[in-house]
Phi, psi and omega in degrees: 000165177247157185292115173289024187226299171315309195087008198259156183282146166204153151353141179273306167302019190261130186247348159212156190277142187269027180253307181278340191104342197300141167282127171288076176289095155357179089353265175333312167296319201292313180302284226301346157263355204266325185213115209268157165312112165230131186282101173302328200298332197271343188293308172304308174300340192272334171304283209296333165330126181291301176337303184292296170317312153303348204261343193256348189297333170254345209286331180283333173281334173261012171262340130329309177306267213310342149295332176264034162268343173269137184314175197210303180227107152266138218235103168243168162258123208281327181280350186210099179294356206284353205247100159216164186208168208219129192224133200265153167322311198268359183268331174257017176227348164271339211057150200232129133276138180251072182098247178223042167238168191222100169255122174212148165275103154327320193261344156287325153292341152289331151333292203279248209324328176245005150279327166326285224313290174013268164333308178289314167327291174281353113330293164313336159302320160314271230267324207254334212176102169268032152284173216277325218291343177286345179244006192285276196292300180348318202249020152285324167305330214282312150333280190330302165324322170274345178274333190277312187279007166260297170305320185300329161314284180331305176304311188299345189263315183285327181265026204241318199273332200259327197268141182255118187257105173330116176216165188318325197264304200213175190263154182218137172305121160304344170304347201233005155242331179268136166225146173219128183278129156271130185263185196286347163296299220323272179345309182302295182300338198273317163003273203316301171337329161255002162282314167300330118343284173299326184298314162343285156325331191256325157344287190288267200318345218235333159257026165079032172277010178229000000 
């Protein structure tokens, strides 16, 4: 090999070059700063910890909340794109007006209402109380929740399909002047729901209440 400081030919075994002096790094030295020992095994145990998975566990109904601060639905028009308007979680679970219409969802609000509670269930599970019913009902809501925000989706789209809008010539489907986008909370929320759930579940099993 040759010396990286000089250029001179020297021993492949040369741990300095004999013509300049320069220190000779290996293979071997080199892996050994380049690519350091990381114990995966301890990265993995701290995931698989029951402690970290309960501590994430309410972490999920509330990032539920924090999705319906966000549109949810955008409601636009196919002859004048320029006229859409965007209805927040909380906007479909309170009601908004919209023009001289008054919008609100029952099921979004049950949506809401039963991620409260979740959410509060599991805190209390967490910080207070390792009973089964704190971790029982939390992740039943959290099912519930996800059959509710797919049908309230099914609905709004079958009732998009079914109202008929009166026009000077002929009746047109509203479906074929209105569209409606469920956005990446809406989804982000059907989500969290069934992550909170699933966590639920691996819980119960895992602390033996079943």
């Amino acid at each position: 090999m040759f010396c990286p400081n000089c250029g001179k030919e020297i021993d492949d075994s040369s741990k300095f070059c004999k013509y300049c002096g320069a220190k000779i790094e290996t293979n071997q030295d080199a892996t050994k700063f380049s690519s350091p020992n990381v114990d995966f095994s301890k990265v993995l145990s701290i995931i698989s910890n029951l402690n970290f998975i309960e501590k994430v566990f309410p972490s999920s109904f509330g990032l539920v909340l924090l999705m319906f601060l966000f549109p949810f639905v955008f409601v636009s028009c196919t002859i004048d794109p320029t006229k859409q308007i965007s209805l927040s979680g909380l906007n479909l679970a309170f009601g908004t007006k919209v023009g001289n219409e008054h919008i609100q969802s029952t099921l979004v609000l049950l949506v809401f209402l039963f991620g409260l509670a979740a959410f509060v269930l599991s805190i209390i599970y967490v910080v207070k109380s390792k009973k089964l019913l704190y971790l029982a009902i939390p992740s039943g809501f959290g099912i519930v929740n996800l059959l509710i925000l797919i049908i309230f989706r099914h609905n709004s789209i079958n009732q998009l399909n079914e109202q008929i809008v009166p026009n000077s010539l002929f009746n047109v489907k509203l479906s074929e002047v209105v569209t409606i986008d469920f956005s990446l909370a809406f989804w982000l929320c059907l989500l969290l729901n069934l992550t909170g759930s699933i966590i639920g579940i691996y819980l119960i099993k895992k602390k033996d209440y079943v």
